[in-house]
C-alpha positions as CSV (number, residue, x, y, z in Angstrom):
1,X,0.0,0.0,0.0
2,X,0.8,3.8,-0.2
3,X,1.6,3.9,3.4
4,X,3.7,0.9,3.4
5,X,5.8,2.2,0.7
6,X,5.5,5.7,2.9
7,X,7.1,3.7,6.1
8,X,9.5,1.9,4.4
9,X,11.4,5.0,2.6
10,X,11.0,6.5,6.0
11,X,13.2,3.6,7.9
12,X,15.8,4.6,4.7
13,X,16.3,8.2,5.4
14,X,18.2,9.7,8.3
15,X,16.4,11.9,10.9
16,X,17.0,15.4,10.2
17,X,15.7,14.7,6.5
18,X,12.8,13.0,7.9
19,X,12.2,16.1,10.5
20,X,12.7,18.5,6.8
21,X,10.0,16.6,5.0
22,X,7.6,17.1,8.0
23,X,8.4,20.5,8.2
24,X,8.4,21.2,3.9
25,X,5.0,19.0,4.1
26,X,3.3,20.8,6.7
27,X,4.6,24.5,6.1
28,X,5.2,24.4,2.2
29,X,2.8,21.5,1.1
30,X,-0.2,22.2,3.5
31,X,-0.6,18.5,4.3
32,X,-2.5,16.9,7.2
33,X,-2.2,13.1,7.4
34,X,2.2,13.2,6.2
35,X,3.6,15.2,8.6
36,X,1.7,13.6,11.5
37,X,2.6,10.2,10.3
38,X,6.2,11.3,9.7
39,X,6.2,13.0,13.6
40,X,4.9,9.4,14.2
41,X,7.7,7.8,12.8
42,X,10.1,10.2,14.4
43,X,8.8,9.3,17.6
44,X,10.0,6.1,17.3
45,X,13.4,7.2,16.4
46,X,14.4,10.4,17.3
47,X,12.9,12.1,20.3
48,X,14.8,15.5,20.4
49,X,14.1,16.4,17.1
50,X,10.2,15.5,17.4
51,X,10.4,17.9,20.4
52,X,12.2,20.3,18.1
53,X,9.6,20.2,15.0
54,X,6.5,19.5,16.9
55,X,4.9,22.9,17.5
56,X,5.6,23.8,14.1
57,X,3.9,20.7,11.9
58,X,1.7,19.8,14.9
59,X,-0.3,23.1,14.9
60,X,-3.6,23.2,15.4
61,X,-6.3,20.9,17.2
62,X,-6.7,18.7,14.2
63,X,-2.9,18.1,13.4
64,X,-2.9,17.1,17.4
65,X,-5.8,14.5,17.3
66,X,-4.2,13.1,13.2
67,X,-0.6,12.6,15.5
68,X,-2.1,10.8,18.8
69,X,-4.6,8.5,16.0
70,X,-1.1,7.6,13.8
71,X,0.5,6.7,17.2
72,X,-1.9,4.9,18.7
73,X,-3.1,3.1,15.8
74,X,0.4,1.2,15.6
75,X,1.5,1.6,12.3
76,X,5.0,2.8,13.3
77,X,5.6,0.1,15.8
78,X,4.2,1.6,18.9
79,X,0.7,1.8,20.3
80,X,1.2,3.8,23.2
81,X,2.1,7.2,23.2
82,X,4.8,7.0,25.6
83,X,6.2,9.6,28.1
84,X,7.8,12.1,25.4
85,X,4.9,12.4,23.2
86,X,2.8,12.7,26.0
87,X,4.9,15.7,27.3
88,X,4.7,17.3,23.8
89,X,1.0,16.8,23.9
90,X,0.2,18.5,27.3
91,X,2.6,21.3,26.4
92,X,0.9,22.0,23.0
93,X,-2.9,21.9,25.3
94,X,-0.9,24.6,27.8
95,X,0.0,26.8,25.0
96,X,-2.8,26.5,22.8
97,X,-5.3,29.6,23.6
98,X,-8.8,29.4,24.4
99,X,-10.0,30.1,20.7
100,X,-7.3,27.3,19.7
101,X,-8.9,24.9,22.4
102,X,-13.0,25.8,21.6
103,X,-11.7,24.8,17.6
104,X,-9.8,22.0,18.5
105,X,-12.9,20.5,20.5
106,X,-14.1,19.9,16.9
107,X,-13.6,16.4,15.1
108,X,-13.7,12.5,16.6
109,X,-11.3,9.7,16.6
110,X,-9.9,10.8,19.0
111,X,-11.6,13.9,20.2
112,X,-9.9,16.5,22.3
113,X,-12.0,15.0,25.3
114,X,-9.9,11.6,24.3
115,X,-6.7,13.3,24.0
116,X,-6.9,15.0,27.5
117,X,-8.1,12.3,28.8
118,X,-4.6,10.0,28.0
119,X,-2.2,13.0,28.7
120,X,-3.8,14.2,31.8
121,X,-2.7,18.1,31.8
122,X,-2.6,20.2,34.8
123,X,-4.7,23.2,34.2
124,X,-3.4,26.6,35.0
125,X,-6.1,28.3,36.1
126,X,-9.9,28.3,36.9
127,X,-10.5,28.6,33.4
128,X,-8.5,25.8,32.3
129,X,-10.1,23.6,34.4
130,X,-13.4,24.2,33.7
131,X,-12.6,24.3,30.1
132,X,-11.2,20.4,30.3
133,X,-14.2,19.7,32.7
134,X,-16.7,20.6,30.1
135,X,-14.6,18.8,27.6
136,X,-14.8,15.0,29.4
137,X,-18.5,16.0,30.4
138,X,-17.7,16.8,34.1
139,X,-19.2,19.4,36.6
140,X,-18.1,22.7,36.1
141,X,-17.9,26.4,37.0
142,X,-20.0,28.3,34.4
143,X,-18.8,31.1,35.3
144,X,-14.6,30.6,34.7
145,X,-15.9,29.2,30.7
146,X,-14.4,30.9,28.0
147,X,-16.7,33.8,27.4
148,X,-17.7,32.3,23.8
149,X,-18.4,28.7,25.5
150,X,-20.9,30.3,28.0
151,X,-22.7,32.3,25.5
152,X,-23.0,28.8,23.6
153,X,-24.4,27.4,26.3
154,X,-26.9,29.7,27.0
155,X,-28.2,30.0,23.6
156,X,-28.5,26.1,23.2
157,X,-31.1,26.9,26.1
158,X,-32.6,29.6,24.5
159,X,-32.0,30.1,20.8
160,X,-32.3,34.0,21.5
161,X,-30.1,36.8,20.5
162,X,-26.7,37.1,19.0
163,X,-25.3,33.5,17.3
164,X,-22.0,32.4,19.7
165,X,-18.8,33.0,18.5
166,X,-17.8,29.5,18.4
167,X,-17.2,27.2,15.3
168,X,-20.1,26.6,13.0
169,X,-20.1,22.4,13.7
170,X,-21.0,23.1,17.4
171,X,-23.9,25.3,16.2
172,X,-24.9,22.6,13.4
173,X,-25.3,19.8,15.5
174,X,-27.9,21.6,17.7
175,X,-31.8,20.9,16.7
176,X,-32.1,24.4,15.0
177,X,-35.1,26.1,12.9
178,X,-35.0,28.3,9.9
179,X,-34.7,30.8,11.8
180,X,-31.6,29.9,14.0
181,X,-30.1,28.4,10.6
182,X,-30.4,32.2,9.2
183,X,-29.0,33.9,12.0
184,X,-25.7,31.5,11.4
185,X,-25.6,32.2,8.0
186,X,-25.9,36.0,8.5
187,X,-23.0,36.0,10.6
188,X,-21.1,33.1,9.2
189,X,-17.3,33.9,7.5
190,X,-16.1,33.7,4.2
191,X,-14.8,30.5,4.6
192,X,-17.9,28.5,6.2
193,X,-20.3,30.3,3.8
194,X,-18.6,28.8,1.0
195,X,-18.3,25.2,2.7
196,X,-22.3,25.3,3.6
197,X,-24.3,26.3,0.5
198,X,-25.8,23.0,0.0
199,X,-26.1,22.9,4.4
200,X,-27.7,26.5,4.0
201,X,-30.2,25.6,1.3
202,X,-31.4,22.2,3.0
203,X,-32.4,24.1,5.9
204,X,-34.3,27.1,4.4
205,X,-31.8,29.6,4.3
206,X,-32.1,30.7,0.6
207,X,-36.3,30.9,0.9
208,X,-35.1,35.1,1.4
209,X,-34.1,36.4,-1.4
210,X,-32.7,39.4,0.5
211,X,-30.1,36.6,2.3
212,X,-29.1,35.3,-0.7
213,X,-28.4,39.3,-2.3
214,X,-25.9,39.5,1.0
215,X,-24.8,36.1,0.8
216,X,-23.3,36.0,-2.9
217,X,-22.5,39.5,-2.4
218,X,-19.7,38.7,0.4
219,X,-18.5,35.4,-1.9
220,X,-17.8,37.9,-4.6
221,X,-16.2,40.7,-2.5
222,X,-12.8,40.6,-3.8
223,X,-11.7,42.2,-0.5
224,X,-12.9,39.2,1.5
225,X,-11.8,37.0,-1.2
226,X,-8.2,38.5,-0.5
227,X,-8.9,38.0,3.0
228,X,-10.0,34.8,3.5
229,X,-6.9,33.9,1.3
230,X,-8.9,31.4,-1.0
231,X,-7.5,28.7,-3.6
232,X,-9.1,28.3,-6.9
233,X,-8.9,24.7,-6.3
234,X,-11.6,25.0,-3.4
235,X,-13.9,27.0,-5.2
236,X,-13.8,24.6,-8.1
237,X,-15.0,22.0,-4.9
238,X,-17.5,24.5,-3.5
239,X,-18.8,25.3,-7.3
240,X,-18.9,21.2,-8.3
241,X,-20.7,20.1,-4.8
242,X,-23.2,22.7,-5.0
243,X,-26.5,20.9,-5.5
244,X,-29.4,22.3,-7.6
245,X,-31.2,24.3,-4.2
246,X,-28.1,26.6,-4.5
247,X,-29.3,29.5,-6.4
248,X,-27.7,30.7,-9.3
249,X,-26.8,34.3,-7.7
250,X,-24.5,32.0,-5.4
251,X,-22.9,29.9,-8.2
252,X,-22.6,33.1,-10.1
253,X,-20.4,34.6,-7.2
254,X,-18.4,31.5,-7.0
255,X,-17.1,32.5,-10.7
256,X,-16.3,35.8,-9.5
257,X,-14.1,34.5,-6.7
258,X,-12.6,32.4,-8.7
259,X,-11.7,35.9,-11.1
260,X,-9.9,37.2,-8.3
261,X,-8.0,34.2,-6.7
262,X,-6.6,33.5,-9.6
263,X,-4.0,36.4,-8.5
264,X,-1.0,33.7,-7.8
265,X,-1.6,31.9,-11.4
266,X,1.9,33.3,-13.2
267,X,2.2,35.4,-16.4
268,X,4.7,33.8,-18.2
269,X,7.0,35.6,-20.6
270,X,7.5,33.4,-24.1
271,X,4.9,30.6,-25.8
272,X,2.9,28.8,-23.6
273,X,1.5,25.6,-24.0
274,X,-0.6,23.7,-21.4
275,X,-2.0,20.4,-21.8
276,X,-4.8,19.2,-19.9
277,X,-5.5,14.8,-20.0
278,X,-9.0,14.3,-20.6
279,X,-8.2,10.6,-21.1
280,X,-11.2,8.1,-19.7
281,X,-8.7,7.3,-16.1
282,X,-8.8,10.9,-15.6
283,X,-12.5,10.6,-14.3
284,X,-11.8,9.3,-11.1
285,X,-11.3,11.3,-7.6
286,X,-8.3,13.3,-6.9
287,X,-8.4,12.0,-3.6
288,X,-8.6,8.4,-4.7
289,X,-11.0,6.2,-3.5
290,X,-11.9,6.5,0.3
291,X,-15.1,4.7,2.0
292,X,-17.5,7.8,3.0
293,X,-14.7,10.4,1.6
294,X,-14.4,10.2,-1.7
295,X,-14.2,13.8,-3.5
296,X,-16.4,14.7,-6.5
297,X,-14.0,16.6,-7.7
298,X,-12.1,14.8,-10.6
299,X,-8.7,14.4,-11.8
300,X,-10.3,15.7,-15.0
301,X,-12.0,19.0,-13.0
302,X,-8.3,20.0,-11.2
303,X,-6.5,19.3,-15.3
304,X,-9.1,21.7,-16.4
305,X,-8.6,24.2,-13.9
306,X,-5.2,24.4,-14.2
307,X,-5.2,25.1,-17.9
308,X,-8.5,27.2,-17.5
309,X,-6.9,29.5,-15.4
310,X,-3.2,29.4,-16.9
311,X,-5.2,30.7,-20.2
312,X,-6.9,33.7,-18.7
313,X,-3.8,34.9,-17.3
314,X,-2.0,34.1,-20.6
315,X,-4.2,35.3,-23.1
316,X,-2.0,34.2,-25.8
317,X,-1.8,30.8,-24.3
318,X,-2.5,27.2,-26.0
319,X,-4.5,24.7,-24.9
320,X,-3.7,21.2,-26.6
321,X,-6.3,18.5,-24.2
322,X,-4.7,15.4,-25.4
323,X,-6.2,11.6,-25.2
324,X,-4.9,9.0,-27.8
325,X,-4.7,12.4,-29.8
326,X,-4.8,16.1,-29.3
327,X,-9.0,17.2,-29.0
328,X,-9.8,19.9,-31.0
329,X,-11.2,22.8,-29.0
330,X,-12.0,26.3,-29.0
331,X,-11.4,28.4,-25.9
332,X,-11.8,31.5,-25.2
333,X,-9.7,33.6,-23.0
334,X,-12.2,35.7,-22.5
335,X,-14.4,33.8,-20.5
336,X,-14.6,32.7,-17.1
337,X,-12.3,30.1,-15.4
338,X,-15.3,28.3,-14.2
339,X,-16.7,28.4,-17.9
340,X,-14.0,27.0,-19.6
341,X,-12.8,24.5,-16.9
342,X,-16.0,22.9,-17.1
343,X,-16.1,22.9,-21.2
344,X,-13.0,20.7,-21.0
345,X,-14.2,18.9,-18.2
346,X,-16.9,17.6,-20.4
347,X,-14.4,15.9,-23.1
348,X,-13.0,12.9,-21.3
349,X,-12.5,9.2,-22.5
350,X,-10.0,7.2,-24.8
351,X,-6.2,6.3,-23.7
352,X,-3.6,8.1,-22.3
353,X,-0.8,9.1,-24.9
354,X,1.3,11.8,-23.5
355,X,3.7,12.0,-25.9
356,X,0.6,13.6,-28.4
357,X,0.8,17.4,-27.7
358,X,4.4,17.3,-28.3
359,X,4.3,15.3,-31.5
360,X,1.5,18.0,-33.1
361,X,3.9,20.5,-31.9
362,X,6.8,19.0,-33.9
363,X,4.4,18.2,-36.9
364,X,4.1,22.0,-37.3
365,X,7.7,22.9,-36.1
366,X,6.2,25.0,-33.2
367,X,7.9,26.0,-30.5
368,X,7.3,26.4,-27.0
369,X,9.0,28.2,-23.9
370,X,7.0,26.5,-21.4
371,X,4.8,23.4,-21.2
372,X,3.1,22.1,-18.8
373,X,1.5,18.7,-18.6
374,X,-1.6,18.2,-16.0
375,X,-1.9,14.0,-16.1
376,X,-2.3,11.3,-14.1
377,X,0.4,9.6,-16.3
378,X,-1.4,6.4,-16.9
379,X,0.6,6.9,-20.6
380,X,-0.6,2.8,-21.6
381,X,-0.9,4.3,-25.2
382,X,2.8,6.0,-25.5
383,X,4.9,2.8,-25.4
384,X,8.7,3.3,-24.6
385,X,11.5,2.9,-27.2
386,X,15.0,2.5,-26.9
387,X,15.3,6.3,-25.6
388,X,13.2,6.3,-22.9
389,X,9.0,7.2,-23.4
390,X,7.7,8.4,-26.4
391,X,6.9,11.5,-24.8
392,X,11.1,12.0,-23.9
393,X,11.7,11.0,-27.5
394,X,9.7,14.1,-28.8
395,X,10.8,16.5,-26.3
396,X,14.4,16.1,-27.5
397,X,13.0,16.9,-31.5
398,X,11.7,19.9,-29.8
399,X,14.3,21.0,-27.8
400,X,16.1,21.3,-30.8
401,X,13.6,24.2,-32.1
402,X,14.0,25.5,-28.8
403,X,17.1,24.2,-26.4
404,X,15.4,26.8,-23.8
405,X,12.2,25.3,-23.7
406,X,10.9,23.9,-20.3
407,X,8.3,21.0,-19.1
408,X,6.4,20.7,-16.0
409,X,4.6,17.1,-15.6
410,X,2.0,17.6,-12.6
411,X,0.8,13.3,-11.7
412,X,-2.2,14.0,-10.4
413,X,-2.4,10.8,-8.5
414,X,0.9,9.3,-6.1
415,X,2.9,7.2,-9.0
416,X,6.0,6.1,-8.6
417,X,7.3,6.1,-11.8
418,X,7.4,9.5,-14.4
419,X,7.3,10.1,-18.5
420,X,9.9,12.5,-18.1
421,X,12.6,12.1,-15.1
422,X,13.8,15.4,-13.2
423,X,16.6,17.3,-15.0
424,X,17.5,20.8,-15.0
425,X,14.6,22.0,-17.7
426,X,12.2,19.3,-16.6
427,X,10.1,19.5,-13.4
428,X,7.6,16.6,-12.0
429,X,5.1,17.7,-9.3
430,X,3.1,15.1,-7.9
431,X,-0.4,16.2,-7.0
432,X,-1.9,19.2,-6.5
433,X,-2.6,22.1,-4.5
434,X,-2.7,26.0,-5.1
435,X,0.8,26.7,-4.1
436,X,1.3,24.3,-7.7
437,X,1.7,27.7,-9.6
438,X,4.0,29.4,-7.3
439,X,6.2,26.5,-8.1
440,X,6.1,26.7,-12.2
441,X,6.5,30.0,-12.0
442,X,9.7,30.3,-10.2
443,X,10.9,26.8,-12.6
444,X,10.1,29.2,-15.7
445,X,12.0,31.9,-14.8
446,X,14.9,29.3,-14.6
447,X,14.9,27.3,-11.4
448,X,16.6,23.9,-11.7
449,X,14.4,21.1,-12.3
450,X,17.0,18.4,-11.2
451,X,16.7,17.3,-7.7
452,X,14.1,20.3,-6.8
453,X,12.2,18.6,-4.6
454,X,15.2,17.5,-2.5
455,X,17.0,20.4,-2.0
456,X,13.4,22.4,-0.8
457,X,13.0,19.8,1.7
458,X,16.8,20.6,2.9
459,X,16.6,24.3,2.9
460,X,13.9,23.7,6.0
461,X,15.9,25.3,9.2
462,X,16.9,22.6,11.6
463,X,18.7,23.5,15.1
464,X,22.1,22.2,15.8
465,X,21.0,18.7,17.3
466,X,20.9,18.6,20.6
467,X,18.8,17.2,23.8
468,X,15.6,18.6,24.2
469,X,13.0,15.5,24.3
């Protein structure tokens, strides 16, 4: 499995890169379930520098509960937390705040209640402990609650006056009206209101067509927007999920966040060419397949965003979706991301031949300064020859037209294996996440390809080792 294959390069590796690739993960990669497992595996090799990485992968409530579930779960050879962990646990609960605590009490397997429960911390003061006693379900002193905890409290009582200040999953799984449901989604963030539409419409919300004016105004207030420092890749997911109850003012202000997210997509000086699979393997989730998880969104959907958005930054951009064969289509520039994205959406089916764009591009001796390849390299129709794959073997004719030229190969899903290896005009990026464009642009303006991903990992700042655990 993944995680087999995970655990066993881990046991190859010494520490500190193992403590670097938490790190990169976690700060750089904006990963959950890695850098907890790799903490994990630390753990049960190198003490001192878990202590020394811990409060910065481990750093917020969920990250906490992902660690303690990897631990205790086994997988790394140990199923009890141990006295070190269980030190770095309690001092992450004594630092954490009381807004960090309220969110963290969010989530199962293990809960926060769970996790305080094994590590036993000594609270600090009166409102500690009532915090932890309210936590297991235990008497406590109302009156030393976080302020936003007692006002929960008292509205679950009541349902009167101002929603609490406390995260939208404690309000949700209270027995609530139209009403109550109305009041949350007038005071709800940026962030939540784009996660609930479909939670918003089942419960009555969009019935006021005044609400739904306020709500699509604040999606597609490019101030908030900014803000709530949104990825095109999750409004792709908030735009796909949203069922047919979700009016179309709201879906309309879903396109016009994604117009202004799109601020971190590069301009790229020089021909661009971007090719998007639409191949029939592309139609599965980007996540995979995982029992009661599985995303809508499709490896197809995040191929089609990338190219839909490369083009409206590069007007001047091509877009060659390749199967078997390049797919004729018109795009316009012009339009939305969200309208094009979803026209090449629509094309999938046939094999995967990666080598295809590049051999059109040969046929007409074009030239290109930049491609990049969105795929989930499942290349069964571009055999290899003598040379390597059939998509190195036309790369090298062009390079000759243009021995500048540079190829990103984004793998959509975790292979192991590449059509083109890492070399200095050749990057390979497996799967995806905004910070994907950051990367090609600083490759196009002439970051090495070779070894990229290694010597990232290695510029993460590691102290001189020492005891600390």
């Amino acid at each position: 499995t993944q995680l087999d294959r995970v655990l066993e390069l881990a046991r190859q590796v010494d520490v500190d890169f193992l403590a670097q690739t938490a790190l990169y993960a976690r700060r750089k990669g904006f990963m959950k379930d890695m850098p907890a497992l790799l903490c994990a595996v630390l753990a049960t090799r190198d003490l001192d520098r878990l202590a020394e990485i811990f409060p910065q992968v481990i750093d917020n409530g969920k990250m906490l509960r992902n660690f303690v579930q990897i631990l205790r779960s086994g997988v790394t050879g140990r199923k009890s937390l141990g006295s070190a962990p269980k030190r770095l646990v309690r001092q992450w609960l004594e630092r954490a705040n009381k807004r960090q605590l309220v969110n963290a009490s969010i989530g199962n397997d293990p809960s926060l209640a769970d996790v305080v429960k094994m590590v036993h911390p000594r609270p600090a003061d009166a409102a500690r402990q009532a915090f932890y006693a309210w936590l297991v379900g235990k008497p406590y002193d109302t009156a030393a609650l976080p302020e936003s905890l007692r006002a929960f409290e008292a509205w679950k009582l009541s349902k009167q006056g101002e929603v609490p200040d406390v995260p939208f999953q404690m309000l949700t799984a209270l027995d609530l009206g139209e009403k109550e449901w109305s009041a949350i989604a007038e005071k709800a963030s940026w962030q939540t209101t784009r996660m609930n539409l479909n939670t918003f419409a089942r419960h009555g919300v969009f019935r006021d067509e005044a609400m739904v004016k306020r709500l699509a105004a604040r999606l597609a207030d490019p101030d908030q927007v900014r803000r709530a420092k949104v990825f095109p890749y999750q409004l792709l997911v908030a735009f796909l999920n949203a069922d047919q109850s979700v009016p179309e003012k709201l879906r309309e202000a879903l396109q016009d966040a994604m117009e202004t997210s799109i601020g971190n997509v590069p301009e790229i000086d020089g021909k661009v060419v971007i090719c998007p699979d639409v191949s029939g393997s592309m139609q599965m989730a980007v996540t995979g397949y995982r029992k009661g998880a599985t995303s809508r969104v499709r490896c197809i959907d995040v191929a089609a965003l990338v190219a839909a958005a490369f083009l409206r930054k590069n007007r001047e951009a091509r877009v060659l979706p390749f199967e078997v064969n390049v797919v004729d289509i018109q795009l316009n520039p012009r339009d939305s991301v969200m309208t094009n994205a979803t026209k090449l959406a629509k094309i999938g089916g046939g094999g995967t031949n990666c080598s295809a764009p590049l051999a059109k591009l040969n046929a007409e001796k074009a030239t290109a300064d930049l491609m990049v390849f969105v795929s989930d390299n499942e290349s069964w129709a571009d055999p290899r020859v003598n040379r390597g794959t059939a998509m190195m073997v036309e790369w090298e004719k062009l390079k000759v037209r243009n021995p500048n030229a540079r190829l990103v190969c984004i793998d959509l899903v975790p292979n192991t294996t590449a059509q083109a290896p890492d070399r200095k005009d050749i990057l390979n990026i497996g799967g995806f996440s905004d910070t994907v464009f950051d990367l090609i642009a600083a490759f196009a303006a002439g970051a090495d390809g070779s070894d990229h991903w290694i010597r990232e990992i290695e510029r993460q700042p590691l102290n001189q080792h020492m005891k600390l655990a």
